[in-house]
Every structure is written in structure tokens, then in C-alpha cells.
N, CA, C and O atoms as a DFTB+ gen file, in Angstrom:
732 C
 N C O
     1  1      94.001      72.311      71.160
     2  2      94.149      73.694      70.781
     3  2      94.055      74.567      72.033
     4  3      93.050      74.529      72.742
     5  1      95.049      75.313      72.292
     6  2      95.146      76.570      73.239
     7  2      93.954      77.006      73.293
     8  3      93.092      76.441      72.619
     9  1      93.695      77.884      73.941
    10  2      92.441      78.834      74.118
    11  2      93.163      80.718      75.138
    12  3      93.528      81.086      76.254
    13  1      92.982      81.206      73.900
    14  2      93.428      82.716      75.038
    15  2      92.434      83.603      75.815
    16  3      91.471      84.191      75.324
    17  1      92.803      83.607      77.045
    18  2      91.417      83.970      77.893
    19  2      91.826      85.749      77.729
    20  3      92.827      86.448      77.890
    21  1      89.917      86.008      77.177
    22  2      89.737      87.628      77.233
    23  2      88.520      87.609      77.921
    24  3      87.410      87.079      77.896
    25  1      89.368      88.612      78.703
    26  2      88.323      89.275      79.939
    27  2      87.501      90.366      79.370
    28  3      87.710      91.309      78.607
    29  1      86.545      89.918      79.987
    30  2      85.457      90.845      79.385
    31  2      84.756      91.522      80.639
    32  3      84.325      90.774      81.516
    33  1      84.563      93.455      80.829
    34  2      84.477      93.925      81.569
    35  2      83.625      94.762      81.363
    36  3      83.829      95.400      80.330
    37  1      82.303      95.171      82.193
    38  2      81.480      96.055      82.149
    39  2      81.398      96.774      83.310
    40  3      81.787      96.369      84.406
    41  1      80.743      98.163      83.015
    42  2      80.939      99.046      83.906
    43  2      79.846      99.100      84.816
    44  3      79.882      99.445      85.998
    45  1      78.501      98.583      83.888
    46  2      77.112      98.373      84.979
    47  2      76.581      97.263      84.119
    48  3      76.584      97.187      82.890
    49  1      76.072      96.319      85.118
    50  2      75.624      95.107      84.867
    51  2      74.264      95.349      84.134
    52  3      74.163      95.058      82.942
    53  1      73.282      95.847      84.793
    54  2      71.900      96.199      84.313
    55  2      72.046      96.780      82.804
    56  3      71.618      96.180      81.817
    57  1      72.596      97.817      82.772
    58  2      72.958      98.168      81.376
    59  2      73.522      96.985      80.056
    60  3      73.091      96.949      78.904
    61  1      74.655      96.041      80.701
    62  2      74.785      95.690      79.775
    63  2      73.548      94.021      79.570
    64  3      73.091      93.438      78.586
    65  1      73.444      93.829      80.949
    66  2      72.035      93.054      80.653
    67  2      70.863      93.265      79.806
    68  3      70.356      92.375      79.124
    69  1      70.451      94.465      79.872
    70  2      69.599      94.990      79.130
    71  2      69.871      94.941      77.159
    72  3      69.284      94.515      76.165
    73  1      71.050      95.627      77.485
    74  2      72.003      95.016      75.744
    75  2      71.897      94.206      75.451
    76  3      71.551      94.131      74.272
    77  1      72.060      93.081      76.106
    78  2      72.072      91.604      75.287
    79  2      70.933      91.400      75.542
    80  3      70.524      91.167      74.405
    81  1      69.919      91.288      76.298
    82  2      68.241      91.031      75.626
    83  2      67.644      91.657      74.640
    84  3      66.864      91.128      73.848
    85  1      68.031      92.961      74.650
    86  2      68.010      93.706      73.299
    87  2      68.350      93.093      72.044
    88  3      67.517      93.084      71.138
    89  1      69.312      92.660      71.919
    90  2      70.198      92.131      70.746
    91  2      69.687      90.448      70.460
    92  3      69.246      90.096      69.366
    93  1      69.791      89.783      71.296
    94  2      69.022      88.246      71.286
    95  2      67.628      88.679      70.715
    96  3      67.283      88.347      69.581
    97  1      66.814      89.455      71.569
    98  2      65.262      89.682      70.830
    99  2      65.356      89.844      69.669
   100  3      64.260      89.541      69.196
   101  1      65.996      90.136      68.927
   102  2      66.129      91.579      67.507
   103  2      67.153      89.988      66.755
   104  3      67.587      90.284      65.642
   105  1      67.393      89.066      67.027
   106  2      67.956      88.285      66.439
   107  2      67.056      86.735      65.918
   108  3      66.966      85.750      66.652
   109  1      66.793      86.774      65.300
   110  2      66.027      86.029      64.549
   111  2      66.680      84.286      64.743
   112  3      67.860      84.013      64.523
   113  1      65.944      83.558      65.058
   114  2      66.665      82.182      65.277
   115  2      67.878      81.911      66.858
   116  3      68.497      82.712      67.558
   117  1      67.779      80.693      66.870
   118  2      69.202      80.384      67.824
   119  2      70.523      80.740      67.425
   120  3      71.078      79.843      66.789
   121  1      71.281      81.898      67.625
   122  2      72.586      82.261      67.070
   123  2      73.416      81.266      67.654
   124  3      73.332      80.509      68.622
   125  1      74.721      81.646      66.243
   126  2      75.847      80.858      66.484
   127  2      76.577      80.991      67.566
   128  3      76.316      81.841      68.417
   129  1      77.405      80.303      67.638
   130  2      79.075      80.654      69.157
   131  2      79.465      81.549      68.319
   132  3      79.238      82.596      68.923
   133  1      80.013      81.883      67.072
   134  2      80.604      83.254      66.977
   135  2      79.245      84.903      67.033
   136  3      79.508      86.068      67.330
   137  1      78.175      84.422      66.707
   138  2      77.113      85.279      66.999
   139  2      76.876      85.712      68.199
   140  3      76.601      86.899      68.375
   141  1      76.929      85.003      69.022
   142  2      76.864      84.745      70.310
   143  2      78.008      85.743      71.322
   144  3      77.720      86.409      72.316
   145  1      79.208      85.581      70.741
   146  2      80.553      86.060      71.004
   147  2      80.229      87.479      70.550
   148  3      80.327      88.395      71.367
   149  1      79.837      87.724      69.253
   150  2      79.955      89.176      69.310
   151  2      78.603      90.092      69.467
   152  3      78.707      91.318      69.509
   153  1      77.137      89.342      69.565
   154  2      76.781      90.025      70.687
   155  2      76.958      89.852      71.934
   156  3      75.839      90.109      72.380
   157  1      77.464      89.648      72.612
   158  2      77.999      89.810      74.210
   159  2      79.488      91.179      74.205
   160  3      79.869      92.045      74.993
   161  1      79.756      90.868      73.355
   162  2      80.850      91.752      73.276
   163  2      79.997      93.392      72.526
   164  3      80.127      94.465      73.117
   165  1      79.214      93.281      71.255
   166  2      78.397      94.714      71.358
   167  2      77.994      95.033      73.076
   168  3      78.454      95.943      73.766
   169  1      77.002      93.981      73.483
   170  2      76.607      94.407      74.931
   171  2      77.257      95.152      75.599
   172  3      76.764      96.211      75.987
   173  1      78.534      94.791      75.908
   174  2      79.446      95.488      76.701
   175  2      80.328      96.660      76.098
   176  3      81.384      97.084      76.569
   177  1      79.610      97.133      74.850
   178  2      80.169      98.511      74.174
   179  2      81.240      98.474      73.315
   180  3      81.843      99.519      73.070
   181  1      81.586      97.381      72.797
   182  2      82.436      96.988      71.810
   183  2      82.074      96.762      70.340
   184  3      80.970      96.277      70.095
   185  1      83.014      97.110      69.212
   186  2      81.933      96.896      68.125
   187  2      81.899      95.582      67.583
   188  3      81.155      95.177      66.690
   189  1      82.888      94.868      68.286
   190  2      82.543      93.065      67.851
   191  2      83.489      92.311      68.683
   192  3      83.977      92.647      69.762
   193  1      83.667      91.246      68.009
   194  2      84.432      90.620      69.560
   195  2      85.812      90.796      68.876
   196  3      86.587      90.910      69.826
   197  1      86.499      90.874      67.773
   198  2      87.674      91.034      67.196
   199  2      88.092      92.721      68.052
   200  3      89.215      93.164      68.293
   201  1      86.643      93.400      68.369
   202  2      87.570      94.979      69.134
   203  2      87.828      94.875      70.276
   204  3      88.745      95.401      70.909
   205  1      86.445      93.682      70.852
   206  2      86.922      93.633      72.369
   207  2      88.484      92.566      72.604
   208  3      89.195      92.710      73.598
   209  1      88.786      91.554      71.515
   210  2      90.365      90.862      71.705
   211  2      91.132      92.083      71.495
   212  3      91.705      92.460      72.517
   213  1      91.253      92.580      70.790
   214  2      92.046      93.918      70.607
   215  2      92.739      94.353      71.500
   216  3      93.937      94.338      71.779
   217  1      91.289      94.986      72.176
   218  2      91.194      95.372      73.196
   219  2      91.954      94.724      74.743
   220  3      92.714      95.218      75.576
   221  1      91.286      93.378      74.585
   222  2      92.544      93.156      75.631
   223  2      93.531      92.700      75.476
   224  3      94.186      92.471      76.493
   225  1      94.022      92.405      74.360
   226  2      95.709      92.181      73.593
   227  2      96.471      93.465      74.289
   228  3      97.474      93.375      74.996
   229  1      95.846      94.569      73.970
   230  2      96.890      96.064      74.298
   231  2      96.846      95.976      75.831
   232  3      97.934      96.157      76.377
   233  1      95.817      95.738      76.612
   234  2      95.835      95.831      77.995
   235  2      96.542      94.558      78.332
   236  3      96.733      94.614      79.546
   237  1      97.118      93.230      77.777
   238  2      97.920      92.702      78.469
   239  2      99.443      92.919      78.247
   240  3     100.392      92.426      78.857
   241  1      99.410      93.912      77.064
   242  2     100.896      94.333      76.711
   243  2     101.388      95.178      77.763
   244  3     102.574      95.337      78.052
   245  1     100.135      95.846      78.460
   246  2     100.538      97.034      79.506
   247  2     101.875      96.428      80.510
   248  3     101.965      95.201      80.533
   249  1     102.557      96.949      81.052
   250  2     103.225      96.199      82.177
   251  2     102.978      96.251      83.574
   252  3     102.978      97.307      84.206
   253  1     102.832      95.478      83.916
   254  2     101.950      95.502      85.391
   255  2     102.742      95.278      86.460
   256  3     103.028      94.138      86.824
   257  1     103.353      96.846      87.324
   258  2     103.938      96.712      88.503
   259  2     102.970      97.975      89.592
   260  3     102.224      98.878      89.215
   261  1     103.278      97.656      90.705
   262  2     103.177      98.412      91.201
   263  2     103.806      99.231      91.842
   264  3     104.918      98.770      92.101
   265  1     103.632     100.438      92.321
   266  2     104.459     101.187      93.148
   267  2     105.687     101.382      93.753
   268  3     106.506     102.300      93.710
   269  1     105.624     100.007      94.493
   270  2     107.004      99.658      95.446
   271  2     107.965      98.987      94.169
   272  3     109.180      99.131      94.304
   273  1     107.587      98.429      93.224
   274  2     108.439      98.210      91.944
   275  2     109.141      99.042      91.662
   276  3     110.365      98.920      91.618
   277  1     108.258     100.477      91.310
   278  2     108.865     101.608      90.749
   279  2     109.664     102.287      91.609
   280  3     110.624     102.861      91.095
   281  1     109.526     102.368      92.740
   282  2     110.699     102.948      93.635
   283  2     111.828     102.169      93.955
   284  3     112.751     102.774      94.501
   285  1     111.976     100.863      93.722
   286  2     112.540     100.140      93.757
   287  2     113.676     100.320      92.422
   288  3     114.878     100.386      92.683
   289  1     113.194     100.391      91.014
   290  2     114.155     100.311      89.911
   291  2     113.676     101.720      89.496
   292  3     112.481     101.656      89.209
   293  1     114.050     102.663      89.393
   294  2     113.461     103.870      88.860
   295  2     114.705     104.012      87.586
   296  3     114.769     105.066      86.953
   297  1     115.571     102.976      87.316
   298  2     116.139     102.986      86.249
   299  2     115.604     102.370      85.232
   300  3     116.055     102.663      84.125
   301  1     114.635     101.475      85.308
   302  2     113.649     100.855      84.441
   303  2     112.912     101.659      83.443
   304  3     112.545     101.345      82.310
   305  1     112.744     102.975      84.225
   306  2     111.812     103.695      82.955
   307  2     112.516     103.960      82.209
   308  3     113.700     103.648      82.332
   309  1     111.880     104.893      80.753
   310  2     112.794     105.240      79.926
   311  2     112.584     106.754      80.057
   312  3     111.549     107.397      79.882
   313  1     113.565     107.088      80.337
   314  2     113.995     108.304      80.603
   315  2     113.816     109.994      79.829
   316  3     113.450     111.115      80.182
   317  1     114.383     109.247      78.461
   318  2     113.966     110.380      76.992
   319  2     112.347     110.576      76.704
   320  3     111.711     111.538      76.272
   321  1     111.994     109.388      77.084
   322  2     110.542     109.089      76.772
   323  2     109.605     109.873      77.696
   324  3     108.692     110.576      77.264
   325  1     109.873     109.719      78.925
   326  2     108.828     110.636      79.906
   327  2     109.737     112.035      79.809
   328  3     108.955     112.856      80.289
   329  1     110.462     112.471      79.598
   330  2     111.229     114.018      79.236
   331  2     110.281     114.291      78.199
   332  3     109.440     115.184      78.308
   333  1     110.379     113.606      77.271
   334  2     108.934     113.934      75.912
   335  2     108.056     114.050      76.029
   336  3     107.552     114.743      75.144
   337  1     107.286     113.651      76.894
   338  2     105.859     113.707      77.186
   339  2     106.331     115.114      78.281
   340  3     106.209     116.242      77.805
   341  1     106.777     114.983      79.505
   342  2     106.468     115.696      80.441
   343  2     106.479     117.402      79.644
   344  3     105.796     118.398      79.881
   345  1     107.744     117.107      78.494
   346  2     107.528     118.857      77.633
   347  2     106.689     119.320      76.898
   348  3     106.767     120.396      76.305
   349  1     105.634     118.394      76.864
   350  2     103.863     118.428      76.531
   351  2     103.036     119.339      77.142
   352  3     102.110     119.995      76.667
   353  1     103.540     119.293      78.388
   354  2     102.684     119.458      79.749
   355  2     103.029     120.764      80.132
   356  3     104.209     120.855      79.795
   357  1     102.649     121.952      80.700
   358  2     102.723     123.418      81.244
   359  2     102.689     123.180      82.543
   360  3     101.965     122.256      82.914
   361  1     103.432     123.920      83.516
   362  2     103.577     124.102      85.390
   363  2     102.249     123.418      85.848
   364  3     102.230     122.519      86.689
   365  1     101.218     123.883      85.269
   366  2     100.000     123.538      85.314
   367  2      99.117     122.032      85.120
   368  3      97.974     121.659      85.387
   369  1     100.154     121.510      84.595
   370  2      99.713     119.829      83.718
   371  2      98.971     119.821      83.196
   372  3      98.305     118.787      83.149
   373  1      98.623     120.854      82.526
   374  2      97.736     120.833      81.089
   375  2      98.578     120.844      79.651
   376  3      99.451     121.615      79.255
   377  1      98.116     119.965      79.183
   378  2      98.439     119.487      77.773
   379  2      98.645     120.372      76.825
   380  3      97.659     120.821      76.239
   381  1      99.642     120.708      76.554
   382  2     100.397     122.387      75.512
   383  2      99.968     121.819      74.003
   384  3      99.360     122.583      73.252
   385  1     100.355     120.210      73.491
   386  2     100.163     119.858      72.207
   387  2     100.081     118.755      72.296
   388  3     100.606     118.224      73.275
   389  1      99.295     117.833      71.178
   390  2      99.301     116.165      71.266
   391  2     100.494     116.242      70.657
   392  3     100.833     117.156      69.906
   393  1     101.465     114.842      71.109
   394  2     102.306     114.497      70.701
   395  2     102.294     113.581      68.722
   396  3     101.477     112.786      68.258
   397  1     102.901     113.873      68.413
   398  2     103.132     113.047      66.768
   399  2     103.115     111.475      67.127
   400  3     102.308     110.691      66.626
   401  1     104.062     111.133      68.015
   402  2     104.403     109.339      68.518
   403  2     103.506     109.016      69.233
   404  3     103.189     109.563      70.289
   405  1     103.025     108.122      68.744
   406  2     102.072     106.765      69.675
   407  2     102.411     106.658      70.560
   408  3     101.549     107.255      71.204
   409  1     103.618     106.057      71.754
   410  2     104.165     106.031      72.170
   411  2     103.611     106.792      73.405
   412  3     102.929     106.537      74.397
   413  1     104.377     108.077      72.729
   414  2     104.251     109.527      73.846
   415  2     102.435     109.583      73.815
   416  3     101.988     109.800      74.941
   417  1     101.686     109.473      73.059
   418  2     100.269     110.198      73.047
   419  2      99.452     108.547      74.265
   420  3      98.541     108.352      75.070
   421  1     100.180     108.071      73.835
   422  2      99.534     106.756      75.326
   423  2      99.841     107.368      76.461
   424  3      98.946     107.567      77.282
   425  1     101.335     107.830      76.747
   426  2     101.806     108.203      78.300
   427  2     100.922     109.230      78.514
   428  3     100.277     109.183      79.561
   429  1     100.668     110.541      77.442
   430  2      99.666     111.332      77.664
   431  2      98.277     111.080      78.190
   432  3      97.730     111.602      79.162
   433  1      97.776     110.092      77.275
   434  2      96.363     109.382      77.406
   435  2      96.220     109.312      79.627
   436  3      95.668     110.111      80.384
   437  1      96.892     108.175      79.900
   438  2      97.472     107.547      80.946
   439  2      97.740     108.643      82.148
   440  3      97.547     108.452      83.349
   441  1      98.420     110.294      81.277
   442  2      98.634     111.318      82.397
   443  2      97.209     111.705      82.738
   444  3      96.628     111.494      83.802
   445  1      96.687     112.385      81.512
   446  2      94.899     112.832      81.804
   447  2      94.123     111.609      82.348
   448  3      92.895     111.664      82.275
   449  1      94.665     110.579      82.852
   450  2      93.584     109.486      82.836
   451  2      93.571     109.543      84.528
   452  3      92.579     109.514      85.256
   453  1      95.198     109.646      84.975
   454  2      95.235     109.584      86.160
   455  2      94.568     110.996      87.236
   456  3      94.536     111.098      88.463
   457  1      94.002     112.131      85.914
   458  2      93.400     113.365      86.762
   459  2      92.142     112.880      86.689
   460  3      91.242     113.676      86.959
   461  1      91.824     111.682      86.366
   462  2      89.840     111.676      86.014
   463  2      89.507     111.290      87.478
   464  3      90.393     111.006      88.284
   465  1      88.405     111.291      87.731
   466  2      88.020     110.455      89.420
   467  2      87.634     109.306      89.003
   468  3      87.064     108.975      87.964
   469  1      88.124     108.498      90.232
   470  2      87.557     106.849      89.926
   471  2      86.621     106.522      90.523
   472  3      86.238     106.892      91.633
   473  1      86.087     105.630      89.648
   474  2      84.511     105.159      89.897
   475  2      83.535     105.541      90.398
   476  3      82.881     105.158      91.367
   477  1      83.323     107.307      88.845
   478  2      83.011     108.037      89.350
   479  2      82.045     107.930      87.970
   480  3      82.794     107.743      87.011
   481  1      80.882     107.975      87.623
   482  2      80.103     108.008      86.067
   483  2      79.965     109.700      85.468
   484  3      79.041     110.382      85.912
   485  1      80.286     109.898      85.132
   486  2      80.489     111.112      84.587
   487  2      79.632     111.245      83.081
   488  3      79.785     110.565      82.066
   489  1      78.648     112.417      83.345
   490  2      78.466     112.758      81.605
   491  2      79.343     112.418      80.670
   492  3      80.499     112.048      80.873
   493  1      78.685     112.567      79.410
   494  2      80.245     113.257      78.025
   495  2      80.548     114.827      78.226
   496  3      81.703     115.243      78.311
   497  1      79.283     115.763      78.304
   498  2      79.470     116.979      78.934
   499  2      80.538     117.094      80.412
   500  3      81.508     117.848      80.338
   501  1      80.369     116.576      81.270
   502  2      81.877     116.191      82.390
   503  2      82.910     115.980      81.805
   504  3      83.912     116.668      82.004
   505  1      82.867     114.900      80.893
   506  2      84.156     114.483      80.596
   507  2      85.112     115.495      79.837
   508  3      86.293     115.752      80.072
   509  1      83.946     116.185      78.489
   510  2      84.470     117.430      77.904
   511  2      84.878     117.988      78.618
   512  3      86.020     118.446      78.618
   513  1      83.950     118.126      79.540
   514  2      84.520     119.878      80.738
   515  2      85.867     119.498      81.331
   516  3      86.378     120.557      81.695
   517  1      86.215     119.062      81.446
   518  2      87.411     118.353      82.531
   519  2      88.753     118.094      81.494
   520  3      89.922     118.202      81.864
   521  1      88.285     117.706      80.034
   522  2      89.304     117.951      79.665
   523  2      89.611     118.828      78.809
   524  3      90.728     118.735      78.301
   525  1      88.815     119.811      78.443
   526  2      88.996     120.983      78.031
   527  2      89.766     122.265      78.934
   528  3      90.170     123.363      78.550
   529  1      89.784     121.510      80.525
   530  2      90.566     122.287      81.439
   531  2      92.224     121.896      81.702
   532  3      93.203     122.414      82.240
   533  1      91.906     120.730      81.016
   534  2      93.646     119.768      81.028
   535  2      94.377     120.042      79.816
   536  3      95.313     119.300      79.516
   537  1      94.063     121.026      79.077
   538  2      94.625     120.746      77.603
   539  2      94.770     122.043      77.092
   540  3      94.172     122.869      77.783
   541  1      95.308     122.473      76.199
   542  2      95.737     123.703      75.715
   543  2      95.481     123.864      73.697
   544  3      95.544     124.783      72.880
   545  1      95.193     122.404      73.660
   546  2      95.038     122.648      72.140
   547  2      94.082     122.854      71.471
   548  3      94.199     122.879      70.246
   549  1      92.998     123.038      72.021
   550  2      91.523     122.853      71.252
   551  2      90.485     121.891      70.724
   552  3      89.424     122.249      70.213
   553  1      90.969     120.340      70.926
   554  2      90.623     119.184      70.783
   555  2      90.508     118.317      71.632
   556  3      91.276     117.400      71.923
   557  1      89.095     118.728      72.230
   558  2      88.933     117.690      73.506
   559  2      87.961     116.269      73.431
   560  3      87.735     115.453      74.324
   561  1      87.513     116.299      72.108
   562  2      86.807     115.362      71.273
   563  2      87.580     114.425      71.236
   564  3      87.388     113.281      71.647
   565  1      89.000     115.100      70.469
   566  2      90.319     113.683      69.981
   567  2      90.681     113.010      71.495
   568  3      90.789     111.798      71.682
   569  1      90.850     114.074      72.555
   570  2      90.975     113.154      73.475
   571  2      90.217     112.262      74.461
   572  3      90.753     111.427      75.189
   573  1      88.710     112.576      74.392
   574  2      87.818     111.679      74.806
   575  2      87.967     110.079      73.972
   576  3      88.278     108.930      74.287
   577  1      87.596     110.721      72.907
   578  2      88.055     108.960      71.733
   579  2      89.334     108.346      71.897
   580  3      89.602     107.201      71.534
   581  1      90.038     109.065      72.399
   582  2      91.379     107.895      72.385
   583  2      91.128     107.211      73.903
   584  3      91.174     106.047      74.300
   585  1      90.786     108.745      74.686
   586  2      90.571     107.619      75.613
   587  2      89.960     106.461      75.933
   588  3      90.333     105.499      76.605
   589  1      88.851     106.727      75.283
   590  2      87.899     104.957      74.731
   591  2      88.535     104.163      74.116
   592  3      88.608     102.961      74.374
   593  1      89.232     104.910      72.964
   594  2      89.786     103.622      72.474
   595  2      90.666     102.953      72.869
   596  3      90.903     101.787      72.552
   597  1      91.303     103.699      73.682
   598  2      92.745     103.126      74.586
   599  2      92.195     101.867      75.445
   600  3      92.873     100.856      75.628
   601  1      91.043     102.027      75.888
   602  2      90.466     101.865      76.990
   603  2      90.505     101.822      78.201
   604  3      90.402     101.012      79.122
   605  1      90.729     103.183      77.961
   606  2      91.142     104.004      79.556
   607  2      89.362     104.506      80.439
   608  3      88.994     104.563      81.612
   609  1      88.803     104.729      79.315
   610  2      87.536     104.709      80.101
   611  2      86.641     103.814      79.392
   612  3      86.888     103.205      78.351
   613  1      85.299     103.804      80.253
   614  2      84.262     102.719      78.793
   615  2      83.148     103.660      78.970
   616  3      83.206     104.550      79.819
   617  1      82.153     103.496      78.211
   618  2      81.044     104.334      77.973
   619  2      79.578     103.467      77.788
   620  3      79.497     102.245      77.661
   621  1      78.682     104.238      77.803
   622  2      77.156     103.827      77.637
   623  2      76.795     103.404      76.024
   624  3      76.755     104.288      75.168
   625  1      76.631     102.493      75.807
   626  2      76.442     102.715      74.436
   627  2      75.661     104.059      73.215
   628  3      75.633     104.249      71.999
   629  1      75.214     104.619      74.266
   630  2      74.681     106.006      73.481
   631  2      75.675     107.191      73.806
   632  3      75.562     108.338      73.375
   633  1      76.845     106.632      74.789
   634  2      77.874     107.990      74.612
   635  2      77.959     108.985      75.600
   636  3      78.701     109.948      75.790
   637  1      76.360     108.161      76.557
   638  2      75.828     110.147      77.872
   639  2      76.572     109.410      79.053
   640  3      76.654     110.198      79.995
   641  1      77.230     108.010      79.399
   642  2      77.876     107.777      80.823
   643  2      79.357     107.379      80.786
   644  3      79.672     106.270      80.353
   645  1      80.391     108.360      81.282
   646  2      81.627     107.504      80.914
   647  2      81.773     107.142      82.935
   648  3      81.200     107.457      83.979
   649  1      82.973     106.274      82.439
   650  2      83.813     106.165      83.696
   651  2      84.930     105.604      83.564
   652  3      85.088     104.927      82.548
   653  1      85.995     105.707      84.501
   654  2      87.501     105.483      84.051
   655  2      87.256     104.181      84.642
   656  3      86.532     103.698      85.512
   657  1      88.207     103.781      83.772
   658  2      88.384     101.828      83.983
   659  2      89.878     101.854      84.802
   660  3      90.836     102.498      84.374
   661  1      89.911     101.134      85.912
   662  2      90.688     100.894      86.795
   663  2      91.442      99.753      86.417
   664  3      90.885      98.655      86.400
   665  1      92.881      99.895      86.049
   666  2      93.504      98.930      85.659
   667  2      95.116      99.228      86.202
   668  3      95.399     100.318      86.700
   669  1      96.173      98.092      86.042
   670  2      97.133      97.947      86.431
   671  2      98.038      99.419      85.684
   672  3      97.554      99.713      84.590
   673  1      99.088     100.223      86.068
   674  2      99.383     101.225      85.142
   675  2     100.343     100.611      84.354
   676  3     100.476      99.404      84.556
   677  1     101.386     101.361      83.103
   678  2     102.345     101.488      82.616
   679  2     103.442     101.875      83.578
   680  3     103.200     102.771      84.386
   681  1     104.786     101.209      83.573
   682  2     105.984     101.837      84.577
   683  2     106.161     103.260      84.215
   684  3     106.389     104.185      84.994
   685  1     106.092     103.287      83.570
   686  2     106.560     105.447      83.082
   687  2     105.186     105.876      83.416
   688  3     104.832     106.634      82.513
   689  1     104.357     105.760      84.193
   690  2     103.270     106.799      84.341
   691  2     103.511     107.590      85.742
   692  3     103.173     108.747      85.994
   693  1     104.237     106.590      86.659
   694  2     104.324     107.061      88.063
   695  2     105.425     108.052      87.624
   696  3     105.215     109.262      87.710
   697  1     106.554     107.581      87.172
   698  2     107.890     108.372      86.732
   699  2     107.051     109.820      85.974
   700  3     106.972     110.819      86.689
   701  1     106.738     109.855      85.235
   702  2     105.891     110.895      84.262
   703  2     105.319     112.352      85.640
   704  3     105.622     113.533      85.809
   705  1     104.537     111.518      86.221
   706  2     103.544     112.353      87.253
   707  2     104.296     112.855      88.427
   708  3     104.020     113.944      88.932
   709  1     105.529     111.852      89.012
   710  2     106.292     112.801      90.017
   711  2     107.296     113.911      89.139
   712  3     107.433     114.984      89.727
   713  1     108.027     113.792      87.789
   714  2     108.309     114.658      87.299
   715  2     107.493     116.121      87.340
   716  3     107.793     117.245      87.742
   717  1     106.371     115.561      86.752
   718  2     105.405     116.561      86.723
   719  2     105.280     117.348      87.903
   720  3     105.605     118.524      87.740
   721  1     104.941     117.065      88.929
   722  2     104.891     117.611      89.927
   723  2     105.909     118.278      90.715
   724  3     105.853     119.125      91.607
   725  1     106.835     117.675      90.154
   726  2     108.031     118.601      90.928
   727  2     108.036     119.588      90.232
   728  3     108.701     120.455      90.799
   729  1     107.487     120.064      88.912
   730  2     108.047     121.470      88.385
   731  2     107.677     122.799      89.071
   732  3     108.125     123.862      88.640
């Protein structure tokens, strides 16, 4: 039988060390391999191990090029698609409306993700503040949660430390952001 490897990623070790002694203490008896599996996966801020596969199912769907790729085929992106998103966005690159399509509200996710600082721990109060300055609609709640759920950032299990998770991008994000910038 196959076996599909999921990476499992934390943002501070001590923290999530501390989680899983937490969770083993508070567990009564020698747990199972699937017990086992999904506390390690609570530890690391997930709500079981079916969110953390999820989880990295969507992050291996991502497509993973870099840079010199994208300047290389800049016919690769899709074209209608970052026009949709980028008419989201004001001179300013703040977010005018969430988009209706999944689709478009990822490239969005992915645009605000690329204004966050990296590997940088930030309050939830930061994170609000920052994107309540990127956005124009009044819902900076909806976009903190997607961004977790996307898992564009990860968090403390009580919610007070985020930080953006550094990962390979989507091809339409570079395309998206030099649009942007040229306006």
C-alpha cells in the first residue's frame, strides 16, 4: 500500500511542544496511531489530521514555479482571471470588494498575503490593523479566516500570534502584482 507524505509544519517548536504534552497528559491510556495522528496534528493548530491532509492536498495543488518561469512564459497565466481580480483592487491595492469565485478570492487571499511581512509574528490586533488598511469592504475578520484557512498564515492556538507561512506561490500571483503596480 502507497503511503502519501503530509508535511507537517509549525511555526514555533516550543509552542507546539508544549501542545502535545498538553494533550498526551489529558489523555488517558497509551493512544492509538490514529490518536496519535490527530493529536500531533491539534498540536500544530489543526482541528484533526483529516484538516491538516486537507490542508496539504490544496498546498500541493498550488503550482510551484518560480520567477524566472514566469518571465519566461508570461503566456501561461490566465489572463481574464488576473483582469478579475486586479478590478478588485483601487490605484492603491486595497481591496474595493471580495470577489463571488473561489478562484478569484484565492488570487486575492495570495495578493494581501504577499503585503504581510515575513517571518514576522504579528498580533490578531496587527493582523486586523493591516488588513483593515488593505481593504475597502468592512470585513477584515472574513479575511483573516480565509487566510488561515487557506493556509496562508498559521496561528497560536488561542488566536493572539499569527505569521505568514512561506511557501512556493501560484503562477498568476506575480502576473496579478506587476499588473497592479503598473496602474
Amino acid at each position: 500500500m502507497s503511503r502519501t507524505l503530509i508535511p507537517l509544519q509549525v511555526s514555533d517548536t516550543s509552542t507546539f511542544a508544549k501542545a502535545l504534552r498538553a494533550q498526551l497528559v489529558a489523555h488517558q491510556g497509551l493512544p492509538s496511531h490514529l490518536q496519535i495522528l490527530n493529536i500531533v496534528a491539534k498540536a500544530a493548530g489543526h482541528g484533526n489530521m483529516q484538516a491538516l491532509r486537507a490542508r496539504a492536498e490544496l498546498n500541493s495543488a498550488i503550482i510551484r514555479v518560480d520567477e524566472e518561469d514566469i518571465s519566461i512564459r508570461p503566456e501561461a497565466a490566465d489572463e481574464k482571471h488576473i483582469e478579475r481580480v486586479v478590478r478588485c483592487f483601487d490605484d492603491s491595492r486595497r481591496l474595493l470588494r471580495w470577489p463571488s469565485r473561489r478562484s478569484d478570492q484565492i488570487l486575492v487571499l495570495w495578493i494581501l498575503w504577499s503585503q504581510m511581512p515575513a517571518s514576522v509574528a504579528m498580533s490578531e490586533r496587527d493582523v486586523s490593523g493591516l488588513l483593515q488598511e488593505k481593504h475597502l469592504f468592512g470585513d477584515h475578520a472574513l479575511l483573516r479566516r480565509e487566510l488561515y484557512e487557506l493556509g496562508l498564515v498559521t496561528r497560536t492556538r488561542d488566536g493572539s500570534v499569527y505569521r505568514r507561512v512561506e511557501q512556493p506561490v501560484p503562477m498568476n500571483l506575480a502576473s496579478a502584482l506587476r499588473r497592479l503596480a503598473s496602474r
